[in-house]
VOTIMI-920615 format. One line per field, with one value per residue (C-alpha): residue in one letter; chain; x, y, z. Coordinates in Angstrom, 2 decimals, m for minus. Layout:
BEGIN
residuo = (A|...)
cadena = (A|...)
x = (X|...)
y = (Y|...)
z = (Z|...)
END
This chain:
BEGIN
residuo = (X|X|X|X|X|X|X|X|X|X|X|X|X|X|X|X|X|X|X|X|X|X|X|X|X|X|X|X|X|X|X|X|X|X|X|X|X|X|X|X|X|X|X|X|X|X|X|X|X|X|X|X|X|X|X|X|X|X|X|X|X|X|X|X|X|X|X|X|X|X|X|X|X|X|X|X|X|X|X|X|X|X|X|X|X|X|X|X|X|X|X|X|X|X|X|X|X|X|X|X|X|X|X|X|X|X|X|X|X|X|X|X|X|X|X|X|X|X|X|X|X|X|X|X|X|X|X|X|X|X|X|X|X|X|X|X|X|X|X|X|X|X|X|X|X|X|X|X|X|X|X|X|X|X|X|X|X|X|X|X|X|X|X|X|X|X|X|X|X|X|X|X|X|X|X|X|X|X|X|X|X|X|X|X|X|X|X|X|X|X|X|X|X|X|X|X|X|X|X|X|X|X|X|X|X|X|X|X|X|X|X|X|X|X|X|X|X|X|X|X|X|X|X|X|X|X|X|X|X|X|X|X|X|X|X|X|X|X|X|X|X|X|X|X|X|X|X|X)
cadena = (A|A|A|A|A|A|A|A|A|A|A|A|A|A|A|A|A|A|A|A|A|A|A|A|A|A|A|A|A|A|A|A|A|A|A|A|A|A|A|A|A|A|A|A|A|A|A|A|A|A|A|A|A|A|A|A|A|A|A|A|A|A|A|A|A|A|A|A|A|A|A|A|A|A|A|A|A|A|A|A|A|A|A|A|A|A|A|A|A|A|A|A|A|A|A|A|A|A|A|A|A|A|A|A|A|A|A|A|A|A|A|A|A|A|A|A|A|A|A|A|A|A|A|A|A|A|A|A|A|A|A|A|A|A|A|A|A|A|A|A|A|A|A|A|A|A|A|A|A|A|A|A|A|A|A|A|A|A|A|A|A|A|A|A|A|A|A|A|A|A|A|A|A|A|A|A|A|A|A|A|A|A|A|A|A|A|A|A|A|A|A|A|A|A|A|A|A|A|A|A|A|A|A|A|A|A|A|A|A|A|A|A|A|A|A|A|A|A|A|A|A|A|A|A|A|A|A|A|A|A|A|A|A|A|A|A|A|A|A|A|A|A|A|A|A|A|A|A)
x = (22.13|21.82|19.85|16.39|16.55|12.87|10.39|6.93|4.84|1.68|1.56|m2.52|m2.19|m4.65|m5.69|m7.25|m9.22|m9.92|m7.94|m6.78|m3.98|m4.21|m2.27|0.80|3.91|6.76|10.52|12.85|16.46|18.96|19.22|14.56|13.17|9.38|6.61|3.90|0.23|m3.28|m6.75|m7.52|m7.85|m6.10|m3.84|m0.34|0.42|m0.39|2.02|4.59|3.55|3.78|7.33|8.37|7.16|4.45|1.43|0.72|0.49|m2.59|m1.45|2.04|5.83|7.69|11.19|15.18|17.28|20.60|19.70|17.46|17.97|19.04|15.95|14.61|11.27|9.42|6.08|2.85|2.83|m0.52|1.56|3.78|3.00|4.39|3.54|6.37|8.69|12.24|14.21|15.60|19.14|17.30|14.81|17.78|19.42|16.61|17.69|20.59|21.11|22.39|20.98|20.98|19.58|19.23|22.10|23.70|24.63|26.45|29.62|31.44|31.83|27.81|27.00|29.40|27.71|24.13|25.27|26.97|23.66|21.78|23.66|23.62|20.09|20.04|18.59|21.66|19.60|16.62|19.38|17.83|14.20|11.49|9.72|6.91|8.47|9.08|7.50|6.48|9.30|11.65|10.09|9.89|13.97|14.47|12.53|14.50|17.30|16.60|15.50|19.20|21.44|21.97|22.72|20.00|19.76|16.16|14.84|10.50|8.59|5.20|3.93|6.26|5.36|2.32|1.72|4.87|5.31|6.64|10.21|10.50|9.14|11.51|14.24|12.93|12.78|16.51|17.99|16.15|17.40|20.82|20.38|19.07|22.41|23.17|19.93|16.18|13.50|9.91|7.85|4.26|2.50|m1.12|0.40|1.69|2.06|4.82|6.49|6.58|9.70|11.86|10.71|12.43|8.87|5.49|3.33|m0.82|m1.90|m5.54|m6.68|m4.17|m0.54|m0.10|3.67|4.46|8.22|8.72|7.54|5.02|1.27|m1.49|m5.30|m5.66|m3.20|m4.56|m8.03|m6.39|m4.81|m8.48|m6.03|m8.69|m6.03|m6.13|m3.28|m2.20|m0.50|2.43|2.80|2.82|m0.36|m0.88|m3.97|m5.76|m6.86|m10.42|m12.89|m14.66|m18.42|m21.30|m24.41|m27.61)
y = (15.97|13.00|10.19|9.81|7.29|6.75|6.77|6.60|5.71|5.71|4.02|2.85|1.48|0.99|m1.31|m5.37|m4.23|m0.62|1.87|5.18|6.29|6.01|7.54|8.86|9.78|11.93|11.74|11.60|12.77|12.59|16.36|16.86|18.12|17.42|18.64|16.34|17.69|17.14|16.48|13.51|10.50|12.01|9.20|10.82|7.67|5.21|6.88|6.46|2.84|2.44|4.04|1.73|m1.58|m2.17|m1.83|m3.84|m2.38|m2.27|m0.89|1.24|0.62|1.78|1.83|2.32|3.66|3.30|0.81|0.32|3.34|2.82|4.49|6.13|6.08|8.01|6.88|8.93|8.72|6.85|4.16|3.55|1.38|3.32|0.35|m1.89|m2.91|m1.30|1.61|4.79|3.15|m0.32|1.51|3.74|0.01|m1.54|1.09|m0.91|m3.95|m6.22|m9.45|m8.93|m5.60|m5.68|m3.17|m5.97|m7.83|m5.29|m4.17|m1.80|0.31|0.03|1.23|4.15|4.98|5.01|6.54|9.58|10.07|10.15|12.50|14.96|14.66|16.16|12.64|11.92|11.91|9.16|6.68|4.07|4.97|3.00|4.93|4.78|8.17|9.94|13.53|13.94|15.53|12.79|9.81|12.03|12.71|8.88|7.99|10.01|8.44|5.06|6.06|7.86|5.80|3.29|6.24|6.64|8.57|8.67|10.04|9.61|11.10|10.77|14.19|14.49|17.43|15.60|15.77|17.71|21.31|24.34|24.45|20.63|21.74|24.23|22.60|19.32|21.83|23.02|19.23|18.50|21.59|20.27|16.81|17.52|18.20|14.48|12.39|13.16|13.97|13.52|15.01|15.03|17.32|19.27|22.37|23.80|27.16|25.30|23.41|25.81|27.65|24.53|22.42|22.90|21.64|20.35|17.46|17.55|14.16|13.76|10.47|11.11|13.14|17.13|18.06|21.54|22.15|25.10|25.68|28.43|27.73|29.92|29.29|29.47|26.70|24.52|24.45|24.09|20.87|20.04|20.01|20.95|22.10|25.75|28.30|29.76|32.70|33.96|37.14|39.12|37.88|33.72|34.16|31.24|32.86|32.09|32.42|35.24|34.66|34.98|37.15|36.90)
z = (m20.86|m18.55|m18.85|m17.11|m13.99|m14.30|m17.33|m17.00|m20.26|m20.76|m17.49|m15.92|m12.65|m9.26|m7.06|m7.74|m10.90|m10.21|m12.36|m9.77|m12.39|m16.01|m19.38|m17.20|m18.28|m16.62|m16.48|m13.14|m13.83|m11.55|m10.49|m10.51|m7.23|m8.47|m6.06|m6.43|m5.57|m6.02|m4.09|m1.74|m3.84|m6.38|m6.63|m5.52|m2.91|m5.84|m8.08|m5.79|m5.54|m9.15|m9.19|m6.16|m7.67|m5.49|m7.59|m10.55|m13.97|m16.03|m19.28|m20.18|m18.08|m15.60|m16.43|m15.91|m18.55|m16.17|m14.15|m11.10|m9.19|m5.34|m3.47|0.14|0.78|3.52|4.09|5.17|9.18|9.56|7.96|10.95|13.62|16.68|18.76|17.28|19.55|17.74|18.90|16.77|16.18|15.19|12.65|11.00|10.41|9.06|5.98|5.16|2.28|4.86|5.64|9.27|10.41|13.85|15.14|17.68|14.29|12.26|11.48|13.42|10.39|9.60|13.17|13.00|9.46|11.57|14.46|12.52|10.58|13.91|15.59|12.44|12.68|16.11|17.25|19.55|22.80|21.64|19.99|22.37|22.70|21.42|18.21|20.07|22.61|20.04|18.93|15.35|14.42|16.03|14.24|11.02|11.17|12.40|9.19|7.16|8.17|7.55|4.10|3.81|5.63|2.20|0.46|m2.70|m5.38|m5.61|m2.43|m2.28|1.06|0.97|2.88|5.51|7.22|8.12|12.30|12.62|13.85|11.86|13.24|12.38|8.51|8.11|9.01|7.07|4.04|4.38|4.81|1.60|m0.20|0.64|m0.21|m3.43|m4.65|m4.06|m5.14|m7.11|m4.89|m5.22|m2.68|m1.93|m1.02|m0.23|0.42|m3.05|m1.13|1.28|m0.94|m4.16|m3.38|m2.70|m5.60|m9.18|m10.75|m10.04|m11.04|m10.64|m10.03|m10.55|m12.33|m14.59|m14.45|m15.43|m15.40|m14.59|m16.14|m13.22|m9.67|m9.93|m10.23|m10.61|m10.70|m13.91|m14.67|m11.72|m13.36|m16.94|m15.08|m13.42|m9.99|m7.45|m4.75|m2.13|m3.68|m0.31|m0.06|2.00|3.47|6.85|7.99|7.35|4.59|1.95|m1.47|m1.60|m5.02|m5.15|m4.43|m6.42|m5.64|m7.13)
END
């Protein structure tokens, strides 16, 4: 069995002195496609932080049994500034580990590498238009490219189908099905329903971390978990399982 690329112990984390995330403790390996879930506040973006190095730790570690793994990171939407001046071709190279990455300054091998991910991305026609043109879906894939184009084996997106429409989700869902044959992939989510049948397991983040070792969830477990999250369910007609109510 291979060798964990991240460990989590016992790890209690949040932000200046207020604990958000506390006793947690999962494994990444290099072949997991975790789900992560959970209510508003819950803590999922702060566990990514934690994982990325950008929080500070309070008690426990974070660590790297084989080394620092190379990662992608796909932020939540409301944390792009669509105003910034920089076009799709200059945000894919902003990806790389060069010192220089404006695309004027590469190699001609590096922006051959960025312009063969862009046109596989269907992105061919907005190489040269400002981020701030772009549809949902467009900055989404342009995003995802920069997070690919240095070629990680952890790959994080923090709820990506976020603003998007279904055809860019589906298609989203079938590039990451593909690429998880390549790289780990943590993915965050509200939408358990969406994201159960393409994840191999799930995590409930809640104050704390509940690891699910498969991708099915019932009720039952999520209040076992205390994961306050909506099971939808899938069918011919678009329906949310509701409780049933109580009458006096």
């Amino acid at each position: 069995m291979s060798k964990p690329l991240v460990i989590l112990d016992h790890l209690r984390t949040g932000y200046f002195s207020e604990t958000v995330l506390s006793d947690v403790n999962l494994e990444i390996y290099p072949d997991d496609f975790i789900g992560i879930i959970g209510p508003n506040g819950g803590g999922k973006t702060t566990l990514i932080k934690a994982i990325l190095g950008l929080l500070p730790l309070f008690a426990g570690s974070v660590s790297f049994p084989t080394g620092k793994p190379k990662t992608g990171y796909l932020p939540q939407a409301t944390q792009i500034d669509k105003s910034f001046p920089i076009t799709v071709k200059e945000l894919v190279a902003s990806g790389l580990p060069s010192k220089s990455k404006w695309f004027h300054h590469l190699s001609a091998n590096q922006k051959e590498k960025i312009n063969h991910m862009i046109n596989d991305a269907g992105l061919s026609g907005v190489t040269s238009k400002p981020i701030g043109e772009l549809s949902g879906g467009q900055l989404q894939k342009a995003l995802l490219c920069r997070a690919l184009i240095d070629k990680p084996n952890l790959l994080i997106l923090d709820e990506p189908n976020t603003h998007v429409d279904k055809h860019f989700e589906k298609e989203l869902y079938t590039w990451l099905k593909a690429l998880n044959s390549e790289m780990a992939i943590l993915l965050v989510s509200h939408d358990i329903g969406t994201i159960s049948p393409l994840v191999k397991t799930i995590a409930c983040v809640n104050g704390t971390l509940h690891y699910h070792p498969s991708n099915q969830l019932s009720e039952e477990i999520l209040k076992v978990y205390n994961c306050p999250v909506d099971v939808i369910a899938h069918g011919p007609v678009p329906h949310r399982v509701l409780k049933v109510h109580d009458h006096d």
